[in-house]
C-alpha positions in Angstrom: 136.6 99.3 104.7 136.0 103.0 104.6 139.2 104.0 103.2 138.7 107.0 100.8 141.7 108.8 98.6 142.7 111.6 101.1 144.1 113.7 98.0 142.1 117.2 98.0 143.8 118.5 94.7 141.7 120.6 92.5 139.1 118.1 90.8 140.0 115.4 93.7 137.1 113.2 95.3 137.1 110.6 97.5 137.5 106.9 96.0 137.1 103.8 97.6 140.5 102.3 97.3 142.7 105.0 98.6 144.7 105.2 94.9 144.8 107.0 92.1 141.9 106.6 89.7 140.0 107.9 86.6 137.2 110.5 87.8 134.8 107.8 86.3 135.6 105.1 88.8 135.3 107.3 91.7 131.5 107.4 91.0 130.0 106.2 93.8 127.4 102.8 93.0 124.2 103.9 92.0 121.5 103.4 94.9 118.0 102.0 93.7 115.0 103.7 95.1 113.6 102.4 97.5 116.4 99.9 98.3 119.0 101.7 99.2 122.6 100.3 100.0 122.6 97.4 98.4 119.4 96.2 99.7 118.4 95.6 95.8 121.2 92.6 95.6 119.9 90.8 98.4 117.8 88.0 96.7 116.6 84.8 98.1 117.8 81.3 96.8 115.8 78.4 95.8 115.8 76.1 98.6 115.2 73.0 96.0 114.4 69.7 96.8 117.0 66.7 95.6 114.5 65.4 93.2 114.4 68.6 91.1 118.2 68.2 90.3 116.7 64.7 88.8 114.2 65.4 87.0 113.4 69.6 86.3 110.0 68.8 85.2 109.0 67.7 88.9 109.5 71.3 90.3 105.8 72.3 87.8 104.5 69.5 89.0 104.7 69.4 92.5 102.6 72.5 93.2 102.3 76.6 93.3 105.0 76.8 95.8 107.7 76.0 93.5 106.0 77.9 90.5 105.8 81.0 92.7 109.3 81.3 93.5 110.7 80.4 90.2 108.3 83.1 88.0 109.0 85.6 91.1 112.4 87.1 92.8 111.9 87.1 96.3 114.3 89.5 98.7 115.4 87.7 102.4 114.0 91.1 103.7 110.7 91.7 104.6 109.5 95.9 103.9 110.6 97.0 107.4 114.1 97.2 106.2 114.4 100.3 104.2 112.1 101.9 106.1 114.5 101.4 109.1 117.8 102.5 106.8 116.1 105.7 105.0 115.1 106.3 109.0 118.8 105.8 110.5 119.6 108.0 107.1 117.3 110.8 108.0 118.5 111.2 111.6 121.9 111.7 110.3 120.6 114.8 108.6 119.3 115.9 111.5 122.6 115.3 112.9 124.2 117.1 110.5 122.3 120.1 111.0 121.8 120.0 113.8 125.8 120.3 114.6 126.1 122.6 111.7 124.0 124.8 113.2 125.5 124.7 116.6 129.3 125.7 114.9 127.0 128.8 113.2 126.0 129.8 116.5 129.9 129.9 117.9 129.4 126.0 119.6 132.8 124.8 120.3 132.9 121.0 120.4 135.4 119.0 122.6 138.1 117.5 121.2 138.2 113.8 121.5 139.1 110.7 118.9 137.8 110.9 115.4 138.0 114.4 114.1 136.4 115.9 116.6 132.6 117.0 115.5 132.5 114.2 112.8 133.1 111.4 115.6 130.1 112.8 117.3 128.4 112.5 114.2 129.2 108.7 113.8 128.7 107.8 117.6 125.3 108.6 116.9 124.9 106.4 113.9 126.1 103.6 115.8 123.9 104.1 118.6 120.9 104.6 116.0 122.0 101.0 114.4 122.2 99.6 117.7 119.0 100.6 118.5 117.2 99.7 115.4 118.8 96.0 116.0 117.4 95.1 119.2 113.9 97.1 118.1 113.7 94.7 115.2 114.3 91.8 117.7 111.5 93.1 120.3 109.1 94.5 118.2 106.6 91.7 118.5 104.3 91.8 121.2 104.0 88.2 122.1 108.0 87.6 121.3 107.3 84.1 123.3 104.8 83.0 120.8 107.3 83.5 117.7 106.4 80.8 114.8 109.6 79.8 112.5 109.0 81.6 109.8 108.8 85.1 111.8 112.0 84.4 114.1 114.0 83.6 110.4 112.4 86.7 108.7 113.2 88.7 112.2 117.0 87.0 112.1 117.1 88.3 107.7 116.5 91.9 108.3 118.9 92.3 111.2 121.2 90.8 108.7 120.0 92.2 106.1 120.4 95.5 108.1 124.0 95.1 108.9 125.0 94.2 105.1 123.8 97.5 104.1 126.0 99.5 106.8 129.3 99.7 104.5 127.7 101.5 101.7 125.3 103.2 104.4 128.7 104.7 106.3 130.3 105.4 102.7 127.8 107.9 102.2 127.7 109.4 105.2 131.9 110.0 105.1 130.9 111.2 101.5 128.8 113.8 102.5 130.4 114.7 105.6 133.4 115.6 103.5 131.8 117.3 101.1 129.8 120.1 104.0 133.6 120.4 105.7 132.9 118.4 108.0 136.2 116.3 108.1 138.8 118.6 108.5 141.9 118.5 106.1 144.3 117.3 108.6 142.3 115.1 110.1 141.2 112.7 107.1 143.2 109.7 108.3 142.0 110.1 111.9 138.4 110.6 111.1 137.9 108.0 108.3 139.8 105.4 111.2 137.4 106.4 113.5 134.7 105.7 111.2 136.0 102.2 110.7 135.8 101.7 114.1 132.1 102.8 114.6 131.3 100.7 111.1 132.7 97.3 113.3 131.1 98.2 116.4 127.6 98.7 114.6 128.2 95.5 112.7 129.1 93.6 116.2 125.9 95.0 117.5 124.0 93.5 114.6 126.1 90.2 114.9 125.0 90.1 119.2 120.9 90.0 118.1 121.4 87.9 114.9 123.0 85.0 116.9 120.1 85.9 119.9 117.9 85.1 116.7 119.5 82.4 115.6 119.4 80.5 118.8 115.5 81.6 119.3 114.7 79.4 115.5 116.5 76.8 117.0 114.8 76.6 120.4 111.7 77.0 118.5 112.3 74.3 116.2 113.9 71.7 119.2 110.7 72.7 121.5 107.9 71.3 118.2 110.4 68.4 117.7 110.5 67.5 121.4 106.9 68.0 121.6 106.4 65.6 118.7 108.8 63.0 120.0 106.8 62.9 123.3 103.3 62.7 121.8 104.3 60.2 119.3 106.3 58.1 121.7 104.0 58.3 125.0 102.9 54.6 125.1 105.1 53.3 122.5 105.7 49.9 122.2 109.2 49.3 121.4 108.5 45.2 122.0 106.8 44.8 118.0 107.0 41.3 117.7 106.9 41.9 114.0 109.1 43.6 111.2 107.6 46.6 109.5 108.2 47.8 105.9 107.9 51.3 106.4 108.5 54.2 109.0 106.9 54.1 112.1 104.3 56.9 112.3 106.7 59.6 114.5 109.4 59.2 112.2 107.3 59.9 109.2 106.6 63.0 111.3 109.5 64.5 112.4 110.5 64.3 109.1 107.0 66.2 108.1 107.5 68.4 110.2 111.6 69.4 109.5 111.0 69.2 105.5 108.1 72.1 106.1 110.9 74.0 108.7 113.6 73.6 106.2 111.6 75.5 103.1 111.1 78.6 105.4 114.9 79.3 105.9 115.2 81.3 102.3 115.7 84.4 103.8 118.6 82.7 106.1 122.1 83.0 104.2 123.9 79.2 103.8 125.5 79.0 106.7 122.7 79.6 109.2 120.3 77.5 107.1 122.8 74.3 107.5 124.0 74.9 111.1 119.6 74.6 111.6 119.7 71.1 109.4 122.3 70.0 111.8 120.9 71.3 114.6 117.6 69.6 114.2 118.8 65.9 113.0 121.2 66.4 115.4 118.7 67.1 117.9 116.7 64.1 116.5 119.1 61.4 116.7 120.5 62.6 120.4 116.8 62.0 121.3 116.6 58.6 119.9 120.2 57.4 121.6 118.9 59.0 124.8 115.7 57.5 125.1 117.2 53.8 124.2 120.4 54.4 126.5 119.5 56.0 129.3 119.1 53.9 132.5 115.0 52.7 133.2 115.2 53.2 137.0 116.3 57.0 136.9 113.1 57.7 135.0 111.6 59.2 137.9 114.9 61.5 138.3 117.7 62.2 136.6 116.5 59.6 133.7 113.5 61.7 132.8 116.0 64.7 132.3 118.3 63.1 130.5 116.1 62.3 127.9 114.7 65.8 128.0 111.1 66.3 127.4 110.1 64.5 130.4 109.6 61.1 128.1 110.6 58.1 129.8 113.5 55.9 128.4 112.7 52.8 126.7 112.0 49.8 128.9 112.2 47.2 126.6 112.9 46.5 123.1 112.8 43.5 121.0 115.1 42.1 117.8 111.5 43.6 116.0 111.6 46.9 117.9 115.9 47.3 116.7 114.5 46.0 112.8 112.1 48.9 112.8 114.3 51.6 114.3 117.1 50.5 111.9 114.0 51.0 109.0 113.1 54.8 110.7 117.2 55.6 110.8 117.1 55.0 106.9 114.0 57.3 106.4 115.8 59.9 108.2 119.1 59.5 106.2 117.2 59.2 103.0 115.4 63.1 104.1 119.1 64.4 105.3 120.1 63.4 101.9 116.9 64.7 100.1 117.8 68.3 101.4 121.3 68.6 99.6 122.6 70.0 102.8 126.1 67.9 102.5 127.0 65.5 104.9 123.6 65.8 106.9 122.9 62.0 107.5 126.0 61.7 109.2 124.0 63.2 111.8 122.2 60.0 112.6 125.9 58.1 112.6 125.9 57.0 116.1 122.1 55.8 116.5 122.4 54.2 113.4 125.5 52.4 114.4 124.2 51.3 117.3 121.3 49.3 116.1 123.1 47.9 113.0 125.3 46.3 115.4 122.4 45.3 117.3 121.7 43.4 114.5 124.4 41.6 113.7 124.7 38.1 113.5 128.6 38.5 114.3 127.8 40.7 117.6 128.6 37.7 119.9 131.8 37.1 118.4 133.0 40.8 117.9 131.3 41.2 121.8 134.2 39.2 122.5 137.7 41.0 124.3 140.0 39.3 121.8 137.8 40.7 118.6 138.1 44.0 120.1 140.2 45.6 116.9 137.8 43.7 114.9 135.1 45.4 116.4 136.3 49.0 116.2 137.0 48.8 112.5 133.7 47.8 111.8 132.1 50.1 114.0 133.8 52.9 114.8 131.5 54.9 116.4 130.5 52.5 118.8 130.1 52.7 122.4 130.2 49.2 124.5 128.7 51.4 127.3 125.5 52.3 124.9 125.4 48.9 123.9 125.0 47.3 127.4 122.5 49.6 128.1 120.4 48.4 125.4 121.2 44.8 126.0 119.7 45.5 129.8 116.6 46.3 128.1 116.8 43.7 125.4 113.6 41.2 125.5 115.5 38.1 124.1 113.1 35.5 122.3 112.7 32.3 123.1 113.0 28.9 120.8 109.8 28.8 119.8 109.4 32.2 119.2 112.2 32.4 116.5 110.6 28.8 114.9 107.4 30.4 114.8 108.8 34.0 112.8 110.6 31.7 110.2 107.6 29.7 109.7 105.6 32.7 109.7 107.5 34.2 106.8 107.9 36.8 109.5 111.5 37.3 109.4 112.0 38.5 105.9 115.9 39.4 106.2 118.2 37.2 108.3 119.4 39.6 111.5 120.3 38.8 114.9 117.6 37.2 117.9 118.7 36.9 121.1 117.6 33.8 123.4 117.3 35.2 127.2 120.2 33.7 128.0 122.6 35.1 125.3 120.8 38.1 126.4 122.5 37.6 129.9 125.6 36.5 128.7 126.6 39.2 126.3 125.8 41.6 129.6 128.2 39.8 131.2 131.0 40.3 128.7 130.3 43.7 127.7 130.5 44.9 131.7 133.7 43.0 132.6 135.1 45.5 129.2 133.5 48.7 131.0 
C-alpha cells in the first residue's frame, strides 16, 4: 500500500504508515546498487532431496550441483531484471521532465482522476510495466522451442519484476512530492490513484506469469507424453512373469521429472508444487487412461482419450497388474522423495485400481451385497474402470497357475483369474453399472 503521512508541517516527510513517527523511521529502506527495490532479498531456495534431511553428509557426496548451491547464493532472477527496473526508472525521469518542462512553458494539463499531472505521470509507469512484462515473455525468438529451465527463469523475472513495483512506486510518490508535483490538496486523491495504477501494473504482471506458468507446464506434459508413447509403443502388458523392479518407462518418467523438478528454484513454493502435481498428476491420468479406455475406439475417439495418439491397452495379465502395482510404488516412493507434501496421492486412483485387481477378496467384494465392504476398502474405486480392465484381462488357465507356483514364479500370493471368472466377474460388475 502506498499510503504516505499527508502531514506537510515544517520538518514533515512522507512515511509509509500514514502515522506519526520519529524522523528516523520515516527513512526510506536503503536500495543496494545494482539491485534496486528489493531485488537484493530475492534468493533462491534449496530444492533438497529427502535423503539430505537423513543423512547431511550425502548432499557433498552426491556431486558439484549440491556443493555449488550451498557455497553460492543464487537470486530467482536472471541479470535482465534490473536492467529492465533502472530502465522503467529512467523513463520516469524523462517523464518527469519532460511534464516539468511543459508547466515552465505555460502547458496546462486536463484535469482528470489522480491529481491531475501526477496521474499522467503514473499511467505511464503502468503502461511501461506492462510493456516490459509481455517483452520479457516474447523476447525469445524461437518462443516455440522454450526448454524448462528458460520458460521458469522467463516466469521468475516477470515475478521477480512485479515484487519490486511497491518499493519501485514508493519512490516515485517520494520524488514526485518532493519536485511539487502532488499538489497539497490533492495528497489523498493522488496517492489513491497511485494505488490503483500499483494493482493494475501488478495484474498485468500476474496475466503473463500465469501465461508462463501454463507454457512450463505444457512443456513438461508434451516430454512426458512423448516419453510415455516411445516407451509404451509395443508394450507388452501380457508379462507372464513378476518383475522386481520398475519397468524401464517408469524408471524414466521418473528420470526425467526428478531433473524438471531441480530447475524450478527460481519458481516461488506455490508454482513449484502446483508443477509436482501437475506432472504426477498428468502421469497417473495417463496410466488409468491407457488401461481404461475402451480397445475398439482406438482408431477414434479412443486414441484421443488417451492423448498422445498411444493406443489403449489390449490386454493385460495378473503379471502385467503385479508389475504396474511395482511401477505405482516407484512413483510414490519419488513423490515422496521430493518433500512436496501429499504428492503420491497423485497416483491414488491408479494405484487403487490395480491393488484391487489384485486381490484375492475381489470376487467376493465384486459381489452386490459386499458393496459397503467394498467402498470402505477402496474408496476411490470405480466399478466402471474396473470392468473395463476386466474386458481386457487375459485370465490363466489351470495349468498355467500350476506351472508359476512350481516355477517359484509367483513370489507373493495375489489374485489369477481363470477365463471363466474372467467372464463371470464382467457379468456382475455390468448388472452394477
Amino acid at each position: 500500500n502506498l499510503r504516505f503521512n499527508t502531514s506537510f508541517q515544517s520538518g514533515g516527510t512522507l512515511s509509509e504508515d500514514g502515522e506519526e513517527k520519529s524522523s528516523s523511521s520515516k527513512v526510506p529502506p536503503e536500495e543496494v546498487i545494482d539491485l534496486p527495490f528489493g531485488l537484493s532479498e530475492m534468493k533462491q531456495k534449496h530444492i533438497s532431496n529427502a535423503l539430505d534431511s537423513m543423512d547431511p553428509s550425502l548432499r557433498t557426496q552426491r556431486g558439484t550441483m549440491n556443493q555449488i548451491m550451498a557455497g553460492t547464493e543464487l537470486y530467482t532472477f536472471s541479470q535482465t531484471v534490473p536492467q529492465i527496473i533502472r530502465s522503467i526508472h529512467a523513463r520516469v525521469i524523462v517523464f518527469v521532465a519532460f511534464a516539468l518542462s511543459q508547466e515552465e512553458l505555460g502547458q496546462v494539463f486536463a484535469s482528470k482522476q489522480g491529481g491531475g499531472i501526477a496521474g499522467y505521470i503514473l499511467d505511464c509507469v503502468e503502461e511501461c510495466v506492462a510493456v516490459a512484462a509481455v517483452g520479457m515473455k516474447d523476447g525469445y525468438a524461437h518462443f516455440d522451442e522454450l526448454t524448462v529451465e528458460q520458460a521458469v527463469q522467463i516466469t521468475a523475472d516477470i515475478a521477480a519484476l512485479e515484487s519490486a513495483l511497491p518499493r519501485l512506486f514508493g519512490t516515485i510518490m517520494r520524488g514526485l512530492c518532493h519536485i511539487g508535483l502532488v499538489k497539497a490538496d490533492q495528497v489523498e486523491e493522488t496517492f489513491d490513484y497511485a494505488d490503483s495504477v500499483l494493482n493494475g501494473a501488478c495484474k498485468s504482471c500476474d496475466s503473463q506469469v500465469a501465461n508462463m506458468y501454463s507454457v512450463v507446464y505444457e512443456i513438461c506434459r508434451n516430454k512426458l507424453d512423448m516419453l510415455i508413447d516411445f516407451s509404451l509403443e509395443n508394450f507388452s502388458w501380457v508379462c507372464k512373469s513378476v518383475r522386481d523392479t520398475p519397468n524401464a518407462y517408469a524408471e524414466s518418467l521418473v528420470e526425467y521429472m526428478r531433473a524438471t523438478f531441480q530447475c524450478l528454484g527460481p519458481m516461488d513454493d506455490g508454482s513449484r508444487a502446483g508443477l509436482h502435481f501437475s506432472c504426477c498428476g498428468h502421469v497417473a491420468e495417463r496410466l488409468v487412461k491407457l488401461l481404461t479406455d475402451p480397445v475398439e475406439d482406438s482408431e477414434g475417439k479412443g486414441k484421443n482419450a488417451s492423448k498422445g495418439g498411444l493406443s489403449p491397452v489390449a490386454r493385460i495379465d495378473p503379471f502385467g497388474l503385479k508389475n504396474l502395482a511395482t511401477d505405482i510404488q516407484h512413483f510414490e516412493a519419488f513423490a515422496d522423495g521430493t518433500g512436496v507434501g501429499q504428492l503420491r496421492e497423485c497416483f491414488v486412483e491408479v494405484k487403487c485400481l490395480a491393488t484391487a485387481l489384485l486381490d484375492k477378496d475381489l470376487p467376493a467384494l465384486l459381489l452386490p451385497e459386499n458393496s459397503n465392504v467394498r467402498r470402505k476398502r477402496y474408496p476411490f474405486l470405480s466399478l466402471d474402470k474396473v470392468h473395463c480392465v476386466l474386458e481386457k484381462y487375459a485370465g490363466t488357465g489351470l495349468g498355467e497357475k500350476l506351472m508359476a507356483r512350481g516355477s517359484g514364479i509367483i513370489k507373493n500370493d495375489f489374485l489369477m483369474l481363470e477365463k471363466k471368472e474372467v467372464i463371470q466377474l464382467t457379468k456382475i460388475v455390468r448388472m452394477q453399472l
